[in-house]
C-alpha positions in Angstrom: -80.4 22.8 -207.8 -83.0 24.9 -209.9 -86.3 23.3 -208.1 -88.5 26.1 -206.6 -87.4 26.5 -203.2 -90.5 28.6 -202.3 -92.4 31.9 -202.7 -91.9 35.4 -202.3 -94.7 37.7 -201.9 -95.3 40.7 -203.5 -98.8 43.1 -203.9 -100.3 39.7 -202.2 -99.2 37.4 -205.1 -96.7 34.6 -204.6 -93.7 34.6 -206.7 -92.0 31.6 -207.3 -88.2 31.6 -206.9 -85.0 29.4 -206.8 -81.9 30.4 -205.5 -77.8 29.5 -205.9 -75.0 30.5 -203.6 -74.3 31.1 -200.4 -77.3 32.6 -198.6 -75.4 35.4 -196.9 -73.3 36.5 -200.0 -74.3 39.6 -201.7 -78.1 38.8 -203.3 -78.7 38.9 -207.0 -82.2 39.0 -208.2 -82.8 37.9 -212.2 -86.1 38.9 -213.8 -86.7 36.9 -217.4 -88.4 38.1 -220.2 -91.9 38.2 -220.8 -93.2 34.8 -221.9 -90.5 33.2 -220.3 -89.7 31.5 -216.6 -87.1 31.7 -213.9 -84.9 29.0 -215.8 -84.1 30.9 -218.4 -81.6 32.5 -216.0 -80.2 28.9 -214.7 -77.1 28.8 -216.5 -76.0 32.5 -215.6 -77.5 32.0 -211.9 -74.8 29.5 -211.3 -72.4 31.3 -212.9 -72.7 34.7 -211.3 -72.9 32.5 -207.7 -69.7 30.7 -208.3 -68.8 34.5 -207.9 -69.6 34.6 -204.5 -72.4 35.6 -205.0 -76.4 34.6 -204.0 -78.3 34.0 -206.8 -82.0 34.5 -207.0 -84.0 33.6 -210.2 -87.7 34.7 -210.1 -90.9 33.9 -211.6 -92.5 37.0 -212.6 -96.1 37.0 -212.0 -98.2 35.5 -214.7 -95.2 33.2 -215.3 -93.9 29.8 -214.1 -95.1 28.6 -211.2 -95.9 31.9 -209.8 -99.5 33.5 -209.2 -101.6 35.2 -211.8 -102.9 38.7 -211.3 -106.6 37.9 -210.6 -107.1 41.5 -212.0 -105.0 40.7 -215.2 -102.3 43.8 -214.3 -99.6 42.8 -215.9 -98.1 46.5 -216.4 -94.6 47.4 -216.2 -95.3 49.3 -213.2 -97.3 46.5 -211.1 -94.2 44.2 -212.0 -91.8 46.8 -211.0 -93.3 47.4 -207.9 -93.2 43.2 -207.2 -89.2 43.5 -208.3 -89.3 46.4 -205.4 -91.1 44.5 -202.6 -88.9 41.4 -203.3 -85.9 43.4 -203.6 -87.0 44.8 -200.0 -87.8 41.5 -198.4 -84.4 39.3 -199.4 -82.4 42.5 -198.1 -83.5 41.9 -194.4 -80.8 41.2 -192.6 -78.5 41.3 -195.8 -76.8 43.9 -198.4 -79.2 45.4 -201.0 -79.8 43.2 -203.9 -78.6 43.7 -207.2 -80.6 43.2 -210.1 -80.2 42.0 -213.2 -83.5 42.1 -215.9 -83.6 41.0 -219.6 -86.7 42.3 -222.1 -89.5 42.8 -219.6 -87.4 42.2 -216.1 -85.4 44.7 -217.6 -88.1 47.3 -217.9 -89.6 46.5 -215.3 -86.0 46.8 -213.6 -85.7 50.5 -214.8 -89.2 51.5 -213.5 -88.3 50.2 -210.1 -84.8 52.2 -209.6 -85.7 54.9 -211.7 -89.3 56.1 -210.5 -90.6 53.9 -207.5 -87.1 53.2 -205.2 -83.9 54.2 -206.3 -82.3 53.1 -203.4 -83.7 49.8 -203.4 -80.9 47.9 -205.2 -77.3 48.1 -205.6 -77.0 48.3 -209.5 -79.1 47.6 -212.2 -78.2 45.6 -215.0 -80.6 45.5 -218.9 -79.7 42.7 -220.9 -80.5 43.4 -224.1 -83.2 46.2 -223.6 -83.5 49.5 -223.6 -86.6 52.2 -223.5 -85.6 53.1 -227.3 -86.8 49.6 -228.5 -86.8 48.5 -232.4 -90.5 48.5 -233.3 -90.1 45.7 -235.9 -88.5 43.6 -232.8 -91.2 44.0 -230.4 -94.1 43.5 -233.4 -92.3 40.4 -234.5 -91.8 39.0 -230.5 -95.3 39.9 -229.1 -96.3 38.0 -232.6 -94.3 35.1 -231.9 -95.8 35.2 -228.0 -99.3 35.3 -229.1 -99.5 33.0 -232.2 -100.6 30.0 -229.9 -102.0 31.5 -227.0 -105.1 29.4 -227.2 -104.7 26.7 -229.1 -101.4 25.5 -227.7 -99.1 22.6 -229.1 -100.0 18.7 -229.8 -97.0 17.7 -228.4 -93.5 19.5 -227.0 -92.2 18.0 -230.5 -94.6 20.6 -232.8 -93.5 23.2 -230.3 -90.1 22.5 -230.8 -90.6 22.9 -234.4 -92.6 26.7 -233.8 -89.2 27.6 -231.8 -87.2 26.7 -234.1 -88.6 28.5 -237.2 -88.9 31.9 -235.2 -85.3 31.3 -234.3 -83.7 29.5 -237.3 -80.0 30.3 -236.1 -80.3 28.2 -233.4 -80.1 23.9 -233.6 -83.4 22.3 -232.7 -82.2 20.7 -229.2 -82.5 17.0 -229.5 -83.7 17.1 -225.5 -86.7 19.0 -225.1 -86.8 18.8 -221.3 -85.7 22.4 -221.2 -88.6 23.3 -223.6 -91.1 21.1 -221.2 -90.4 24.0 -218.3 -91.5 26.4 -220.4 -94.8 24.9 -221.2 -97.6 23.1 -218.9 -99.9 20.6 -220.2 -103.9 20.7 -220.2 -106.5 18.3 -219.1 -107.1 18.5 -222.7 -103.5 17.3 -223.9 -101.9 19.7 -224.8 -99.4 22.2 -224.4 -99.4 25.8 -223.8 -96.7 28.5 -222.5 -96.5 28.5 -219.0 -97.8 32.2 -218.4 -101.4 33.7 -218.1 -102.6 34.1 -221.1 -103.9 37.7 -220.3 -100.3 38.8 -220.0 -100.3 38.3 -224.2 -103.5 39.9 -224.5 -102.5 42.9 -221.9 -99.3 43.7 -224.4 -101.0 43.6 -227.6 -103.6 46.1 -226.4 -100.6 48.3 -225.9 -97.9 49.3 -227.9 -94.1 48.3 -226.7 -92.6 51.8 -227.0 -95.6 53.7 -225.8 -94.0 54.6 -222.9 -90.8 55.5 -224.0 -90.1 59.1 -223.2 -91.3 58.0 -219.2 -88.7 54.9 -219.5 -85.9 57.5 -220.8 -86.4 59.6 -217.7 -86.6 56.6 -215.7 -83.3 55.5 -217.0 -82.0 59.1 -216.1 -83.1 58.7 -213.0 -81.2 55.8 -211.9 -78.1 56.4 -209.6 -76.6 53.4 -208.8 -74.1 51.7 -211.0 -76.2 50.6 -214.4 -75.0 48.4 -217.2 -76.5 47.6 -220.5 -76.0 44.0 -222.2 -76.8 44.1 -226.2 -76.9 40.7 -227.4 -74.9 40.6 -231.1 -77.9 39.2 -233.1 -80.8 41.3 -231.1 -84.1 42.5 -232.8 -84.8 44.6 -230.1 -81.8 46.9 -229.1 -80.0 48.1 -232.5 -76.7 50.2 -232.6 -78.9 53.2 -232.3 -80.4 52.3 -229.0 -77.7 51.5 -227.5 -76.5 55.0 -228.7 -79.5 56.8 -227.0 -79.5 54.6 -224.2 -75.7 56.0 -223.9 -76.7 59.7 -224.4 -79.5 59.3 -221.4 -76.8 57.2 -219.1 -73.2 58.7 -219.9 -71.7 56.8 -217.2 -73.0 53.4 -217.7 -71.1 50.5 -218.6 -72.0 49.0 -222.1 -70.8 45.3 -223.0 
């Protein structure tokens, strides 16, 4: 169900995507977080279809199985304009996509609708991200992110065992086939994330919330129907973000 079933194309890179639902319901693009793929969204993708609606989970670029940027851009607003150009292309012919983006998608998400197109979807939803991050948060995830950029894993096992100590209230899985599509495996044996590793180096030569005051007015910007997702145990959006985020969007829903 989740195998690529092709590319889109965006700024002249292909972007890998699967897709759920019937292909003339209402379209739904996810955009994951950075570091991540398109099946981190699997589960929900389902879920969302068996709603009636089409499902589309997308590798950002840098990520998965889609291109790398030959020039290494891996800014918020190159990935916001890809999120545009795809939003564009899987509405020929069919109702305006929505979109839903978590951590990067999600920024990426707000610089689409908020500066570049704000007609080009029908709402926006942020799961768990907002443009007032916690600095701790992002310093402790880019950490995470870059800690084996180079030198990768042994074996899925030893990266198992890294996950599992930056996220200690979760259970080790016992089947690490989910961790192996996050991860591709080198002629020299081992394994390393399955992004560019300029992407890492791109977002520690810049800080997280440099561009927060932009991302506010961004998030000000948006007029179609926008809804912010806090996840209960996040180190990124605290109580007090989602308060700001509430001050700059007074008619967005907040779950």
């Amino acid at each position: 169900m989740y195998d690529c079933d092709g590319y889109l194309h965006a700024q002249g890179l292909k972007l890998a995507h699967s897709s759920v639902g019937d292909p003339a319901a209402p379209p739904v693009i996810f955009a994951h977080g950075g570091g991540q793929t398109r099946h981190a969204w699997s589960a929900a993708a389902k879920a969302v279809a068996f709603e009636g609606y089409r499902s589309i989970i997308l590798d950002l670029r840098g990520h998965g199985e889609s291109d790398w940027a030959p020039d290494g851009d891996y800014s918020l607003g190159a990935i916001a304009r890809d999120l545009v150009e795809v939003g564009e292309s899987v509405a020929v012919g069919r109702p305006r996509p929505h979109v839903v983006g978590a951590s990067l998608g999600g920024l990426a998400a707000i610089v689409a609708a908020g500066m570049f197109a704000r007609d080009a979807f029908e709402s926006v939803t942020l799961v768990d991200i907002t443009p007032n991050m916690d600095a701790a948060g992002v310093t402790k995830v880019v950490g995470f992110m870059g800690a084996h950029v180079k030198e990768g894993f042994a074996s899925l096992e030893q990266a198992a065992d890294v996950v599992a100590t930056y996220l200690p209230h979760r259970p080790r899985p016992k089947d690490l086939e989910g961790l192996r599509k996050n991860l591709r495996q080198g002629e020299d044996g081992r394994w390393r994330w399955h992004w560019d590793p300029a992407f890492i180096t791109g977002v520690t030569r810049r800080s997280g919330v440099a561009r927060t005051s932009e991302l506010e007015q961004a998030v000000r910007n948006i007029r179609v129907p926008l809804h912010l997702i806090r996840g209960r145990m996040s180190e990124l959006v605290t109580e007090d973000s989602v308060a700001a985020f509430r001050s700059l969007a007074p008619r967005a829903h907040f779950t």
